[in-house]
NUVOTI-26201 format. One record per atom (N, C-alpha, C): residue in three letters; x, y, z. Coordinates in pm, whole numbers, plus 50000, padded with zeros to 5 digits. Example, Ala and Ser with C-alpha at 12.3 -4.5 7.8 and 13.67 -1.06 7.14 Angstrom:
ALA513194943150780;ALA512304955050780;ALA513204967050780;SER512854977550708;SER513674989450714;SER512905000350787;
//
This chain:
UNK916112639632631;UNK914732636532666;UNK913832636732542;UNK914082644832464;UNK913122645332332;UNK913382635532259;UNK914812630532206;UNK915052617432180;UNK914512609032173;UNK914442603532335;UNK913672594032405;UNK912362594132378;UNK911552605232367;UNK910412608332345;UNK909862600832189;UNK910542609032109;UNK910402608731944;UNK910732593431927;UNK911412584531996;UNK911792568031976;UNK910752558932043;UNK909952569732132;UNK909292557532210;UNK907562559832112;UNK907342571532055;UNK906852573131944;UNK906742569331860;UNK907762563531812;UNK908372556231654;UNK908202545031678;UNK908762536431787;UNK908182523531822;UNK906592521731824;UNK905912532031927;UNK904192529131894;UNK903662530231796;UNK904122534231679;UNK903952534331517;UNK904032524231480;UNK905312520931484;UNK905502506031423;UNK904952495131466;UNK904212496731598;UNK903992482731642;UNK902812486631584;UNK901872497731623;UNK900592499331522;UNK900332494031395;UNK901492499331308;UNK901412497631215;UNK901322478131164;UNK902522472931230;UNK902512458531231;UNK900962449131293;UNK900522456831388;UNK898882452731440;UNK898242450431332;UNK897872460431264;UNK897032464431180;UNK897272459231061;UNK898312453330984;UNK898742446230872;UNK898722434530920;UNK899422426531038;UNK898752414931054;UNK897502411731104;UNK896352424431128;UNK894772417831113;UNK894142418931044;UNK894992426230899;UNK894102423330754;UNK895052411030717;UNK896262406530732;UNK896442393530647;UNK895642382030730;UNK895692383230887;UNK894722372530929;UNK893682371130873;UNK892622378730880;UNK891242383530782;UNK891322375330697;UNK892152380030605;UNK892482377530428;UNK892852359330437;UNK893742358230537;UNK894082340230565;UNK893402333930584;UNK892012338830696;UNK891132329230743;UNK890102328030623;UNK889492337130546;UNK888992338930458;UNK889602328930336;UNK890222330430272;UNK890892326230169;UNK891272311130169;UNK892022305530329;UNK892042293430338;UNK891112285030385;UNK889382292930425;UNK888722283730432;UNK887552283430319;UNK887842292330226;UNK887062291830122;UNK887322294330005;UNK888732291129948;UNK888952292729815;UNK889012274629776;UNK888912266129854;UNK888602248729817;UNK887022250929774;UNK886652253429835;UNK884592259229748;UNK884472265529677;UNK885582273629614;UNK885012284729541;UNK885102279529390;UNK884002279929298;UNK883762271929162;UNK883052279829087;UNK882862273428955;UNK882622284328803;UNK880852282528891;UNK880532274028966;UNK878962271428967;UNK878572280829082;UNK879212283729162;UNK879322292329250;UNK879222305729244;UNK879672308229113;UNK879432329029077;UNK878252331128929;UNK878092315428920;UNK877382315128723;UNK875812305828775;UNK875432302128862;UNK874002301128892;UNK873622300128994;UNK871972299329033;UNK870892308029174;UNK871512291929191;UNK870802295829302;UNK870712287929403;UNK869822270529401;UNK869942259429365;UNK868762253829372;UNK868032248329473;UNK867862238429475;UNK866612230529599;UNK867502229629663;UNK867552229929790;UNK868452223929938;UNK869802231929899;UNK870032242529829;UNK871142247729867;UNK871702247030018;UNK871192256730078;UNK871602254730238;UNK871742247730307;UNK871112234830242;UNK872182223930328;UNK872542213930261;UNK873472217230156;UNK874412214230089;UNK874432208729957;UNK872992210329892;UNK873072207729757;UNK873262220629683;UNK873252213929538;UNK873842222529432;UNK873402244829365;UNK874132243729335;UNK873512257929314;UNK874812267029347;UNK874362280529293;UNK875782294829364;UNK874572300729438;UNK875742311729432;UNK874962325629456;UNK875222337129372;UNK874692331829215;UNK874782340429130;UNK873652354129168;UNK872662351229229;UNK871362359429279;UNK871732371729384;UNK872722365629477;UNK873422375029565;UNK874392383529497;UNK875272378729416;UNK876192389229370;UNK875672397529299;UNK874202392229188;UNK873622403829111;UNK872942415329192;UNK872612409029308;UNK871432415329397;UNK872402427429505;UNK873462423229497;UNK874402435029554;UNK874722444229472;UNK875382440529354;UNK875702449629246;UNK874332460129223;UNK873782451929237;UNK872122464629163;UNK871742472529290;UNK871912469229427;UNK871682478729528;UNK872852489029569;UNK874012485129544;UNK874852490829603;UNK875302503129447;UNK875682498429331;UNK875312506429247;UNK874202517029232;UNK873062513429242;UNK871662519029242;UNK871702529929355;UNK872242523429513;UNK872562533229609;UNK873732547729556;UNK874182540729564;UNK875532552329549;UNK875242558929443;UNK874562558429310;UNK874502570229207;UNK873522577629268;UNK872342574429353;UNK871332582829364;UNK871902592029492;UNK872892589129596;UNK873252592629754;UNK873712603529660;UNK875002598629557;UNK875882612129479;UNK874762621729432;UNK873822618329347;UNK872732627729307;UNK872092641429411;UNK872132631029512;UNK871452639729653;UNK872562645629729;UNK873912640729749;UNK875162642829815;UNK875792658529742;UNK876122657329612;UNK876472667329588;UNK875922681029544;UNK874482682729536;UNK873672695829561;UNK874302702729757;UNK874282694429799;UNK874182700229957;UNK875652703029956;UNK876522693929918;UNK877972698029960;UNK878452711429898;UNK877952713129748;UNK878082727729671;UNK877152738929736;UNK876192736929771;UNK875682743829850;UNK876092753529949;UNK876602745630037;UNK877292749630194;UNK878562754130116;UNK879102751030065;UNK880192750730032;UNK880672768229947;UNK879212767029852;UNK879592778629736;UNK878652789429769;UNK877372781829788;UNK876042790329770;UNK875712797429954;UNK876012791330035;UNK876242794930169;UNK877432806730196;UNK877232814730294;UNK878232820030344;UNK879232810730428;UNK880632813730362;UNK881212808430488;UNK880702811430640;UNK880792800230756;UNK880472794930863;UNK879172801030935;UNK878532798030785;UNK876952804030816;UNK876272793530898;UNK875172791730954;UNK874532787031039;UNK873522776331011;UNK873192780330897;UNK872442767030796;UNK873772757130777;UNK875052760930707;UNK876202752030699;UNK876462742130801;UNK876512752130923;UNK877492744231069;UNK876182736331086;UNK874632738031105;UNK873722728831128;UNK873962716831075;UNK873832716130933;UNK873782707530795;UNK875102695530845;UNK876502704430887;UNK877592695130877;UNK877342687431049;UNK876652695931140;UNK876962681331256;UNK876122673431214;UNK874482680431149;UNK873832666531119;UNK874082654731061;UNK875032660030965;UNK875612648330896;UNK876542640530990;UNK877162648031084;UNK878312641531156;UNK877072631731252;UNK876382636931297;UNK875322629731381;UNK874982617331309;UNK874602618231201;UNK873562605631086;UNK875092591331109;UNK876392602231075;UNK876922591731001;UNK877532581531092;UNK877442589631235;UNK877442574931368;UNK876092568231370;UNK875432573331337;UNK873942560031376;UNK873952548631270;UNK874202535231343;UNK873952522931328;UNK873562515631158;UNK873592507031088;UNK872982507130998;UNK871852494431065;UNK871542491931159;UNK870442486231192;UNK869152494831198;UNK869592505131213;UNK868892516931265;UNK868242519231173;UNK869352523631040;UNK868342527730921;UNK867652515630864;UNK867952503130914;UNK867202494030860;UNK865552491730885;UNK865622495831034;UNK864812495231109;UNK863722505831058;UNK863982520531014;UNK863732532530943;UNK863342529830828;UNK864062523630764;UNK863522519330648;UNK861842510030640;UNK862202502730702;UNK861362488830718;UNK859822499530774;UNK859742506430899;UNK859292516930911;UNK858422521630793;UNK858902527230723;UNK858402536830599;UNK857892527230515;UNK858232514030471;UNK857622504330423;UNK856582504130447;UNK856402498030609;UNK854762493930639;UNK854062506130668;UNK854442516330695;UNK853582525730652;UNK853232532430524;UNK853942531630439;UNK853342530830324;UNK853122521830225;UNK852862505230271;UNK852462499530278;UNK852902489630175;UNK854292491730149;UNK855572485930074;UNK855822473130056;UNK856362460630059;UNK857122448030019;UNK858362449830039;UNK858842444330076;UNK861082443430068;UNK860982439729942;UNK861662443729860;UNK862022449729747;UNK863622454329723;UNK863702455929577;UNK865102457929554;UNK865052476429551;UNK863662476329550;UNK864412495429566;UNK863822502229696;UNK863232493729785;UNK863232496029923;UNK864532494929969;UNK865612483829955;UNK866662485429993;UNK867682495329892;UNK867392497229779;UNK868262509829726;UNK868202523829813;UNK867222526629855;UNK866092534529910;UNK867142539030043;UNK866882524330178;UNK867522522830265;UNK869142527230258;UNK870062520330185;UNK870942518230170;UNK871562532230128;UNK870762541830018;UNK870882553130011;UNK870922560330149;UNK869932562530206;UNK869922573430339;UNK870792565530421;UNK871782557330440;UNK872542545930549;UNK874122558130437;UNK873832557030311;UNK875622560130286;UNK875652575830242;UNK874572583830271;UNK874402599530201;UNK875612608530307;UNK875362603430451;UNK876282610730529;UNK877292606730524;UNK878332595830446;UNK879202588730446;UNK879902602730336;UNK878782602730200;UNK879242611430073;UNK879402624030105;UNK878402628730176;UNK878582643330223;UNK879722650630266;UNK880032637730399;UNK881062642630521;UNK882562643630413;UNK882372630930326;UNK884082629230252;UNK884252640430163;UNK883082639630074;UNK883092650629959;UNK883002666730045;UNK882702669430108;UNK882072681530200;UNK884122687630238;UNK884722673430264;UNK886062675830368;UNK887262680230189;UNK886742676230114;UNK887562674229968;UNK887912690529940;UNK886472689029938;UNK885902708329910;UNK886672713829984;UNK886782717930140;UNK886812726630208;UNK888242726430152;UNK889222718330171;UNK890772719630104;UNK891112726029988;UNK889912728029887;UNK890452735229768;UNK890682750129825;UNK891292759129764;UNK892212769629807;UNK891272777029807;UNK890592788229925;UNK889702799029884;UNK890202807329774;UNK891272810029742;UNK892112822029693;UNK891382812929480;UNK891322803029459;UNK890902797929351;UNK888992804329295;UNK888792802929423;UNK887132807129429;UNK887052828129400;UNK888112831729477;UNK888132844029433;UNK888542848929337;UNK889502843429265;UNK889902837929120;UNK888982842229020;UNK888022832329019;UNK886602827828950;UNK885492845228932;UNK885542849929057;UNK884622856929088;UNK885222870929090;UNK886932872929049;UNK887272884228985;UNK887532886828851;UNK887162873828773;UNK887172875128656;UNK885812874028600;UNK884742876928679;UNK883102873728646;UNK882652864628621;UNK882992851828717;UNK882402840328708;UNK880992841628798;UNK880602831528744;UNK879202832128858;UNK879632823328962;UNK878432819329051;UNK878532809529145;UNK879082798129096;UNK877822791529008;UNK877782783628912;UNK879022777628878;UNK879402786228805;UNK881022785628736;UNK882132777128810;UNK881612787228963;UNK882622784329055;UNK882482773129090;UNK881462770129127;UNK881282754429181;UNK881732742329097;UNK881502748328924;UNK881832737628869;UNK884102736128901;UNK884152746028891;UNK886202743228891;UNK886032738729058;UNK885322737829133;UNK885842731329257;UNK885412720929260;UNK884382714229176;UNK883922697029170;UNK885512695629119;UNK885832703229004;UNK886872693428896;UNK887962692628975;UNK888312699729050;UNK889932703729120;UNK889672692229248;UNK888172684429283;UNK887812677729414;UNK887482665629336;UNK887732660729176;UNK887272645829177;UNK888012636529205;UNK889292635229237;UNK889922631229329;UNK889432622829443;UNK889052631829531;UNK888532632729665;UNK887182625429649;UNK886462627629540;UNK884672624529561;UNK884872608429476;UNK886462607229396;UNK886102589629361;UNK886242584729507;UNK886942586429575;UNK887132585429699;UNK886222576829789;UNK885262590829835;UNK883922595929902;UNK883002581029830;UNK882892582429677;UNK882342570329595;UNK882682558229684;UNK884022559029632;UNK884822539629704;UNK883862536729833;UNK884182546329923;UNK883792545030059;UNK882692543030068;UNK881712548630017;UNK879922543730019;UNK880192530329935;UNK880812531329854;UNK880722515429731;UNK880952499629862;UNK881982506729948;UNK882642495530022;UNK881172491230136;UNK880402506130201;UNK880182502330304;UNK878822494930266;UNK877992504130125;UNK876862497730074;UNK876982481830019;UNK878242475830010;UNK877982459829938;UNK878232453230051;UNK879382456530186;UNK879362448630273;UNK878712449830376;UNK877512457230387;UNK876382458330485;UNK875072448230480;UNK874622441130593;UNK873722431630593;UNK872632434530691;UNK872802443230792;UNK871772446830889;UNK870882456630821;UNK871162466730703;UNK870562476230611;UNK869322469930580;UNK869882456930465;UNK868902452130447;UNK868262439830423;UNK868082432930561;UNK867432426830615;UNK866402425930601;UNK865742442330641;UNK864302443730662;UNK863632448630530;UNK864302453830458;UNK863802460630319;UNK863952455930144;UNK865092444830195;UNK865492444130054;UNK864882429730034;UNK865002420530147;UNK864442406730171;UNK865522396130143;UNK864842385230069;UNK866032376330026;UNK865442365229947;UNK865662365129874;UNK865432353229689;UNK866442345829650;UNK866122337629632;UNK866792328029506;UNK867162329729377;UNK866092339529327;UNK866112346729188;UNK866622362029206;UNK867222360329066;UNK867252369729016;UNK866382383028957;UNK865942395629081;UNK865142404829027;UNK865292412328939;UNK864262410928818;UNK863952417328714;UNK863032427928690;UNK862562436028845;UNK862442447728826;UNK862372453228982;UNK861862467329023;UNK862172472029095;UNK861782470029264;UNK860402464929200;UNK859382456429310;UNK859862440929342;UNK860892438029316;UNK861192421529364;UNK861992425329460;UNK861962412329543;UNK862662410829686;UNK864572408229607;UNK865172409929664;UNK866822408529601;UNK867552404029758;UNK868412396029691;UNK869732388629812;UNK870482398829796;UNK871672396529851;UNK873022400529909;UNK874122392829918;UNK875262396929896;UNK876062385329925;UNK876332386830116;UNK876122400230157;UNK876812401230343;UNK874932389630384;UNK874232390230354;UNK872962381230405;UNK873222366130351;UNK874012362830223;UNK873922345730181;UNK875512342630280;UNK876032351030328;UNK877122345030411;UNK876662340030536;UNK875902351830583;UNK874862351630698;UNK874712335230711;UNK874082338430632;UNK872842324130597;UNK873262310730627;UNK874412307530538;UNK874872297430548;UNK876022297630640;UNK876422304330713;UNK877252305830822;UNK876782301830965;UNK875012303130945;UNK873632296631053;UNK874112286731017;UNK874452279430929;UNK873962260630907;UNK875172253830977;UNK874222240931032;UNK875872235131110;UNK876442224231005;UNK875632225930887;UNK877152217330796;UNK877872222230758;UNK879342218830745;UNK880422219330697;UNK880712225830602;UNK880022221530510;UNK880322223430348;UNK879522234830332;UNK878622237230359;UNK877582250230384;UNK878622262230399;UNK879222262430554;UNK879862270130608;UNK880892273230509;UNK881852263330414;UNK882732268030383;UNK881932274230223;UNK881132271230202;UNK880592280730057;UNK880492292730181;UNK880252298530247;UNK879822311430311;UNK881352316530313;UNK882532313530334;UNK883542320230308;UNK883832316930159;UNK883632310430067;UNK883882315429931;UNK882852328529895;UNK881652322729948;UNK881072337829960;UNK881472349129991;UNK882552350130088;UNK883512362330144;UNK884262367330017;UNK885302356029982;UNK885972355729881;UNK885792363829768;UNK885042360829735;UNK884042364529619;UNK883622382029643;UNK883092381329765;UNK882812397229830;UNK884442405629809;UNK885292399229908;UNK886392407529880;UNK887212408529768;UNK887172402629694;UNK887832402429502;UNK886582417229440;UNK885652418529488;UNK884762427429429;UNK885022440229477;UNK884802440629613;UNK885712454829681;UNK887322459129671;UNK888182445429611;UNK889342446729572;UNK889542458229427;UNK888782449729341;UNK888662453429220;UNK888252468429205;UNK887212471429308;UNK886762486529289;UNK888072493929301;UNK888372490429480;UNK889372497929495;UNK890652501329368;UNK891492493429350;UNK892252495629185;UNK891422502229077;UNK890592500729056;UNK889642507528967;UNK889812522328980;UNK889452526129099;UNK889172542329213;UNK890842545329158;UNK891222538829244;UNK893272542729259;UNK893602547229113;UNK893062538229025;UNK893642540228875;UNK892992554428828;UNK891492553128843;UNK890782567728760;UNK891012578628842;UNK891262574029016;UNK891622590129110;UNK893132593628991;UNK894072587728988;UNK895592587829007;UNK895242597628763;UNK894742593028760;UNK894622598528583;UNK894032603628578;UNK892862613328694;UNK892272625128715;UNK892692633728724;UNK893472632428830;UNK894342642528909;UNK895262647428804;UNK896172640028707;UNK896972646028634;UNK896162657828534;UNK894802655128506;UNK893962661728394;UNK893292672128492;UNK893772677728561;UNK892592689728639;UNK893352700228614;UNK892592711628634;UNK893142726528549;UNK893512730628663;
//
């Protein structure tokens, strides 16, 4: 009977497993074969011009810059704000103190709500303080949309390092301080990670910012300009019922996923030559 059990197990694995690999190569197929015939040097190397959207000349050099600068811009400042709280709870808190257990459902709470939501929140705080969509209204947004993303990963990294390391620290007269710093190093691993994961969700999010970040043709050259996206120029031209439109909106994909590709190997390479260098 256990046999039977453990085989009929092994089969729902495998078929899982086969699900799930053939609906990222579908993804990757439909993507790729309807938009790597559009995809051109003019396509990633200049804005947009007159009648782009319905079907004259131009890229979306404006979108790819305009992602890179929000989703970058997001994620160093979420880490800035992400890792005070996670060392916190973590070092400076008592274990399963009450400020901690608050802190971690809130985060568990934040990190199911919607990114329309924070868009909506965002947009919010704009007109009340009486803002423009902007490229750092949506840094802004996009930040409080991926902080519970950094928290929850980096927060889960931590808790795995060995208590018995922390007491370590603090029988040989380390301070807090001290301590916190050998549990970042023994957790960067885990927090390129935590990074990837905000990197992925901040460039392929489009409901974020909608309301805050706006959408241009140009290229913003400072903090107060409206900035594209590439998840909004797919949008865009994915509305149009021409043809040729539609298929620049999956080179647009294209283009998106070669960028989240690239991180990822990037992460894999500096997690994997971290890990060998930690004390």
């Amino acid at each position: 009977m256990r046999k039977i059990e453990e085989n009929i197990f092994k089969v729902l694995m495998i078929l899982s497993t086969i699900m799930i690999s053939s609906t990222l190569f579908m993804i990757l197929y439909t993507i790729f074969s309807k938009g790597i015939g559009s995809l051109s040097w003019d396509m990633v190397s200049k804005i947009p011009e007159g009648g782009f959207y319905i079907g004259k000349g131009g890229g979306i050099l404006n979108a790819i810059v305009g992602s890179i600068y929000i989703t970058i811009g997001s994620t160093l400042l979420g880490l800035l704000i992400s890792l005070p709280i996670v060392i916190y709870i973590n070092v400076y808190a008592k274990r399963n103190a009450t400020l901690a257990s608050i802190t971690r459902l809130s985060y568990d709470i934040l990190f199911g709500i919607p990114s329309i939501v924070y868009g909506a929140f965002g947009f919010a705080i704009m007109v009340y303080m009486g803002l423009k969509t902007s490229l750092l209204a949506g840094i802004i947004t996009v930040t409080l949309m991926i902080i519970p993303i950094l928290v929850r990963a980096i927060d889960e990294v931590v808790r795995v390092v060995p208590e018995d390391m922390s007491n370590a620290v603090f029988a040989l007269g380390g301070t807090r301080y001290e301590t916190a710093k050998i549990i970042l190093r023994q957790s960067i691993p885990g927090i390129i990670t935590a990074i990837l994961l905000s990197f992925g969700r901040a460039i392929g999010d489009a409901a974020c910012v909608l309301f805050t970040a706006g959408f241009t043709d140009s290229i913003p050259t400072s903090l107060d300009q409206p900035a594209a996206t590439l998840p909004l120029s797919i949008f865009f031209q994915l509305s149009s019922p021409i043809q040729e439109v539609q298929n620049r909106a999956y080179a647009a994909a294209v283009i998106l996923t070669i960028i989240v590709l690239i991180i990822n190997i990037v992460a894999k390479i500096a997690s994997k030559n971290l890990s060998k260098n930690k004390i």
